[in-house]
N, CA, C and O of each residue as an XYZ file, in Angstrom:
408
protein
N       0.845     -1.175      0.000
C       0.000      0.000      0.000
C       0.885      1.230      0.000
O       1.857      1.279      0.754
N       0.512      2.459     -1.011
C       1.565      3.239     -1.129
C       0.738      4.611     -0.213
O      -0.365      4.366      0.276
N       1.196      5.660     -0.081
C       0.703      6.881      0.697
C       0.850      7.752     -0.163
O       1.952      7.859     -0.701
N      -0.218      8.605     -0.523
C      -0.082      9.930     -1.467
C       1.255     11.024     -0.486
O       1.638     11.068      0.683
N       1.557     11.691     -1.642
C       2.684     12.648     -1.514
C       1.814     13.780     -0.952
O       0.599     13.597     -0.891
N       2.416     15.078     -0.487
C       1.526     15.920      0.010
C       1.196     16.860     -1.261
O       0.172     17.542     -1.292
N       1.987     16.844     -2.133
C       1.157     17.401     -3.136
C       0.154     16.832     -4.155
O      -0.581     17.468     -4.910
N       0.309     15.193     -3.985
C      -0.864     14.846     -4.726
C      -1.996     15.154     -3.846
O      -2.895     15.893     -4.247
N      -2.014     14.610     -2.611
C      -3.115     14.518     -1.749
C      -3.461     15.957     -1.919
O      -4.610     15.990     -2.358
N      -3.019     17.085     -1.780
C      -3.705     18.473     -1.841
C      -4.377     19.129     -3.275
O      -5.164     20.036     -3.547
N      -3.607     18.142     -3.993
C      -4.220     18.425     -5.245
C      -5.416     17.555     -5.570
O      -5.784     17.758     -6.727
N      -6.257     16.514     -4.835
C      -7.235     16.279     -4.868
C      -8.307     16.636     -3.660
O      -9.419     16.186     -3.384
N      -7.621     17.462     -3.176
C      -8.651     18.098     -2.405
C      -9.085     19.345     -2.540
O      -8.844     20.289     -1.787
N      -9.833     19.340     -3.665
C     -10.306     20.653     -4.490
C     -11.994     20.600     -4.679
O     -12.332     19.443     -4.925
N     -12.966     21.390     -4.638
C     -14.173     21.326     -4.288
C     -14.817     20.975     -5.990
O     -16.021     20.762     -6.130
N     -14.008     20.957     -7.008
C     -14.914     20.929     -8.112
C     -16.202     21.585     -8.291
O     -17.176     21.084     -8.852
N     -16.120     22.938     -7.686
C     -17.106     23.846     -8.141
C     -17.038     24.133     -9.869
O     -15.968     24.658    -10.177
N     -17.557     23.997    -10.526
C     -18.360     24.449    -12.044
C     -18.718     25.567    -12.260
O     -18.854     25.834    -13.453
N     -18.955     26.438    -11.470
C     -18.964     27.852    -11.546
C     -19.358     28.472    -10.347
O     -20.407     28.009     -9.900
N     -18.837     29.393     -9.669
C     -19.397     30.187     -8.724
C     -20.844     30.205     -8.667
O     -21.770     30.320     -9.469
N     -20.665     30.016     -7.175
C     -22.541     29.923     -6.866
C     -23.441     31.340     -7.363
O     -24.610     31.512     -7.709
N     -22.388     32.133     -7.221
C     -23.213     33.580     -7.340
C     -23.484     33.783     -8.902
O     -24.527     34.146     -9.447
N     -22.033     33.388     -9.566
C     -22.858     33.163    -11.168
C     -24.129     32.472    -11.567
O     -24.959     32.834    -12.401
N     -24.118     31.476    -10.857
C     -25.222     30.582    -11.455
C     -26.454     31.397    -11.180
O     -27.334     31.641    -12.005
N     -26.410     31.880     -9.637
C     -27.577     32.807     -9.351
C     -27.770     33.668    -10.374
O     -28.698     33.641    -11.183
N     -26.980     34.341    -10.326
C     -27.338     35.453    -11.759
C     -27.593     34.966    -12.823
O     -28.722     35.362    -13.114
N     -27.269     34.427    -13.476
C     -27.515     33.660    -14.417
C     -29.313     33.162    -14.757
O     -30.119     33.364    -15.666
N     -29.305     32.496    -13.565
C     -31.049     32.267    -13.645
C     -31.893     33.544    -13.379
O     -32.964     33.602    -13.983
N     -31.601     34.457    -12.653
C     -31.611     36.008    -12.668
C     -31.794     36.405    -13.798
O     -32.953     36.600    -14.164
N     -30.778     36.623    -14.621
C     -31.409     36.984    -16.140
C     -32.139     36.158    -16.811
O     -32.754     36.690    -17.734
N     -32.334     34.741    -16.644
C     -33.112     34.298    -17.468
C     -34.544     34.443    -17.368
O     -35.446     34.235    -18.180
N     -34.530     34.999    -15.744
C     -36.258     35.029    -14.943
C     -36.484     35.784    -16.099
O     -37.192     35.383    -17.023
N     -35.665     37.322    -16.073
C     -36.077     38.544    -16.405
C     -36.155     38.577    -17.936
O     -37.102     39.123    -18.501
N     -35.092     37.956    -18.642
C     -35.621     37.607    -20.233
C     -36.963     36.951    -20.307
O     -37.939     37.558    -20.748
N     -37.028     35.548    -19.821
C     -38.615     35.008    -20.182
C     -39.654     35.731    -19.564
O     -40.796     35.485    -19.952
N     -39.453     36.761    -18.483
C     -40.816     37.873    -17.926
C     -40.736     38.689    -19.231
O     -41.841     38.879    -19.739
N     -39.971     39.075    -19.712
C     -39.607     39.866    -20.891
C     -40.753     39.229    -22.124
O     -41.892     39.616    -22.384
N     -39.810     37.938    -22.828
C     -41.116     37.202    -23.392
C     -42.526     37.032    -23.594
O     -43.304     37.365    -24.488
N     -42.627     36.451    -22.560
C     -43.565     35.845    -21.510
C     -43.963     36.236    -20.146
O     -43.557     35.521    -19.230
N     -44.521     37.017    -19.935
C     -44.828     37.533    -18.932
C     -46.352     37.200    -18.373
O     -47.388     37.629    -18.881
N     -46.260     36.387    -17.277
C     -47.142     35.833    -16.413
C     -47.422     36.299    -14.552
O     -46.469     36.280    -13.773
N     -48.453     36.578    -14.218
C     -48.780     37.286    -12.955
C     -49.053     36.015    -12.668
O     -49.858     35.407    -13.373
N     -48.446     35.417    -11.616
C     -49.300     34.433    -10.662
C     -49.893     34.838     -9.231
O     -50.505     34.063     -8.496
N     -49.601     36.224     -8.948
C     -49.937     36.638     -7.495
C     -50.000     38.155     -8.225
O     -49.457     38.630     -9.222
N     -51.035     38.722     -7.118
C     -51.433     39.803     -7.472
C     -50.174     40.969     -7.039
O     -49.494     40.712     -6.045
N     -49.907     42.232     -7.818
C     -48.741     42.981     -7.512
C     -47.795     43.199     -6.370
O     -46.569     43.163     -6.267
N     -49.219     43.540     -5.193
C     -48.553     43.854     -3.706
C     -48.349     42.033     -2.996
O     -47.619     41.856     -2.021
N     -48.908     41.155     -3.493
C     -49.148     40.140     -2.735
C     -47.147     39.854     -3.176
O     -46.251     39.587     -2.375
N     -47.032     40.069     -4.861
C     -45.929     39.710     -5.145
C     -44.578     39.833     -4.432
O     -43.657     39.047     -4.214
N     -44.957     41.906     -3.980
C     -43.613     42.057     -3.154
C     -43.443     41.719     -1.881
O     -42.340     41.709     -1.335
N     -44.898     41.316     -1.129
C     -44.874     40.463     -0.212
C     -43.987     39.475      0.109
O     -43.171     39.404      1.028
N     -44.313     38.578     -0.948
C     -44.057     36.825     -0.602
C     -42.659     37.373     -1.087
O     -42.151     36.990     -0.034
N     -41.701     37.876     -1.688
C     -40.588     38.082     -2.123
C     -40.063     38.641     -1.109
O     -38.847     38.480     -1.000
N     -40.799     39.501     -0.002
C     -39.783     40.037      1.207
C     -39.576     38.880      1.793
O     -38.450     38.388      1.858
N     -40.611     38.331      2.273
C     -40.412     36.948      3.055
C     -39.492     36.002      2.582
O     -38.985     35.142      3.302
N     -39.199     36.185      1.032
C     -38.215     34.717      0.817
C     -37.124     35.567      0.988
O     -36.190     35.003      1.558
N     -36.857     37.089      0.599
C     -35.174     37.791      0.819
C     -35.234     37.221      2.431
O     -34.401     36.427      2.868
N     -36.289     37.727      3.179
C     -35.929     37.627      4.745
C     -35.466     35.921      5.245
O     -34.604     35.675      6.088
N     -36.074     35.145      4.679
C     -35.668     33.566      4.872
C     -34.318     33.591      4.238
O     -33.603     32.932      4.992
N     -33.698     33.968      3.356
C     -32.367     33.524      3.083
C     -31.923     34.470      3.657
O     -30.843     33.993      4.007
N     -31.932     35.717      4.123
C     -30.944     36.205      4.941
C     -30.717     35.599      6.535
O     -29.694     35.422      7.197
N     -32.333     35.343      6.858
C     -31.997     34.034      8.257
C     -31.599     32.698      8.313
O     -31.611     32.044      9.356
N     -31.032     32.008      6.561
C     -30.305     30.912      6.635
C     -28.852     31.473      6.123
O     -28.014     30.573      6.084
N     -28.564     32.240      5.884
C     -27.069     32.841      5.718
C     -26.249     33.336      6.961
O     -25.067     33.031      7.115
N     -26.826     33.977      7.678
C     -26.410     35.035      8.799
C     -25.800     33.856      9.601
O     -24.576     33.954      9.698
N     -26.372     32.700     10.235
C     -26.139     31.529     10.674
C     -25.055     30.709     10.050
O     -23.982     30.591     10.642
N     -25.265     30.130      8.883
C     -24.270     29.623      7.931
C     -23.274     29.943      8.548
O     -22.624     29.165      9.246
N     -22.938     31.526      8.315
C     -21.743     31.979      8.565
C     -21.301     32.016      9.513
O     -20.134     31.627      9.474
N     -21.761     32.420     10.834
C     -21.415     31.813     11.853
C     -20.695     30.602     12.343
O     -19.684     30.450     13.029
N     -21.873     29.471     11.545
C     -20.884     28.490     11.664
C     -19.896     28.264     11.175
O     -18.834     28.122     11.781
N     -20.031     28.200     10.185
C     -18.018     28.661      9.479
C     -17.604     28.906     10.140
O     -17.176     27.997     10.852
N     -17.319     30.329     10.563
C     -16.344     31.080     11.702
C     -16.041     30.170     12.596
O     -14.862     29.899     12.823
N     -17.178     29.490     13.314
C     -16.645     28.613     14.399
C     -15.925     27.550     14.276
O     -15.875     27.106     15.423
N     -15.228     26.741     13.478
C     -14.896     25.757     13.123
C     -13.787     26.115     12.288
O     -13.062     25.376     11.623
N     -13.767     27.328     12.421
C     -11.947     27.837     10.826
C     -12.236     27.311      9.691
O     -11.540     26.451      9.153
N     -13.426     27.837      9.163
C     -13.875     27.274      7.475
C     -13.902     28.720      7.106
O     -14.051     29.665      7.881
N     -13.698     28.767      5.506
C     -14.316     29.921      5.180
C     -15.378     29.244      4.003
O     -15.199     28.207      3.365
N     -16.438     30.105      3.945
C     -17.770     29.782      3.162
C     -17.294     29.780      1.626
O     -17.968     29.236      0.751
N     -16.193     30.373      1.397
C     -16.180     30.079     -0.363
C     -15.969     28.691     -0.840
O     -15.033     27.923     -0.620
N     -17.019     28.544     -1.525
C     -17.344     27.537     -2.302
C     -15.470     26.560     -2.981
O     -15.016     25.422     -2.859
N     -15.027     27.743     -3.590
C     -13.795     27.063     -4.395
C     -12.945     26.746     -3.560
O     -12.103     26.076     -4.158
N     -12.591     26.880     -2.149
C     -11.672     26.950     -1.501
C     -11.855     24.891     -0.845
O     -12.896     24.239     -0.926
N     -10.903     24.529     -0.442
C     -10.530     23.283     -0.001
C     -11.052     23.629      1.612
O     -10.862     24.645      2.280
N     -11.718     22.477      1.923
C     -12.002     22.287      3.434
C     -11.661     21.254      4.028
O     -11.547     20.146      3.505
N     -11.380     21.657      5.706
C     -10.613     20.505      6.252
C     -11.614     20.182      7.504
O     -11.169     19.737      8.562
N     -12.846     20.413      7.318
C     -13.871     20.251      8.084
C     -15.134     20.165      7.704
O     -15.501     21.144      7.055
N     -16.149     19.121      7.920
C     -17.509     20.033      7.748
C     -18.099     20.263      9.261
O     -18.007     19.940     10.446
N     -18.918     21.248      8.091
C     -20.124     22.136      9.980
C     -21.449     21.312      9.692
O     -22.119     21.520      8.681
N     -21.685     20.639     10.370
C     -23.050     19.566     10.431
C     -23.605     20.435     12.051
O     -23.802     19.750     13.055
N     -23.728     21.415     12.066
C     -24.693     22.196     13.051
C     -25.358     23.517     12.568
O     -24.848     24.104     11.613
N     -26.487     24.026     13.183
C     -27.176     25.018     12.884
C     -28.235     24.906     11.399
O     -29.088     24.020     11.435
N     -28.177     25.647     10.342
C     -28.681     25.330      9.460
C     -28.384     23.715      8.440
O     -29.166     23.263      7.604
N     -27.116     23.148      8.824
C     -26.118     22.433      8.187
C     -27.141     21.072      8.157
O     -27.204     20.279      7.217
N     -27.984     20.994      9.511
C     -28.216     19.912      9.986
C     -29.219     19.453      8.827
O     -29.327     18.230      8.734
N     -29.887     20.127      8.031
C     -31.001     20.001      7.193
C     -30.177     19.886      5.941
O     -30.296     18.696      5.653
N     -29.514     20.367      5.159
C     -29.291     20.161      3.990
C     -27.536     20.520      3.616
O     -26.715     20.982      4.408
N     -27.368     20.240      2.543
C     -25.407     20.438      2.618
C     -24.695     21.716      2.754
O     -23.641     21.918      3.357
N     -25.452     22.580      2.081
C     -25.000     24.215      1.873
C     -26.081     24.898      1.791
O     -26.535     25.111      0.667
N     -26.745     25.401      2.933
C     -27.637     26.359      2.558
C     -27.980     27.705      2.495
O     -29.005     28.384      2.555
N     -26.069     27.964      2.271
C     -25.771     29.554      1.105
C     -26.551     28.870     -0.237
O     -26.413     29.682     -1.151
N     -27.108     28.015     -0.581
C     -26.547     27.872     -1.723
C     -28.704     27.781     -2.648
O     -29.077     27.968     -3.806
N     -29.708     27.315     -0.995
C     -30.633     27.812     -1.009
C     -31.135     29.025     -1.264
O     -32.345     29.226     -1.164
């Protein structure tokens, strides 16, 4: 049985992110706003709209604020591309893998 070198072993410990999370967000971001462009469909009435949209900004800012926290506590940092030598399986963690990413 042989033992990886420390530079192989670090060189497979890379997150294989595909593109930044925040691209992808944007990304579907413009596509909302091209096909509203298109196609433009009301499923909720105007004010009801900016309603339910505060409530979902306010839900991901109360699963982020946490996130991060936990990071901090454990010496992670939240970027996606970066190599980790831990996971945080507490707080929001406990429900799903990344839920910056909700």
């Amino acid at each position: 049985m042989t033992q990886a070198t420390g530079s192989s072993a670090s060189a497979k410990n890379i997150p294989g992110v595909i593109a930044p999370p925040p691209l992808i967000f944007f990304a579907a971001v413009i596509l909302g706003v091209v096909l509203d462009l298109i196609w433009p469909v009301a499923f909720l009435p105007a004010t009801a709209q900016y309603w339910v949209g505060g409530v979902v900004i306010g839900a991901g800012f109360a699963l982020v604020i946490p996130a991060f926290r936990n990071f901090r506590a454990v010496g992670e940092h939240p970027d996606p591309s970066r190599p980790t030598g831990s996971l945080v399986l507490t707080g929001p963690y406990r429900y799903t893998h990344n839920p910056m990413y909700l």
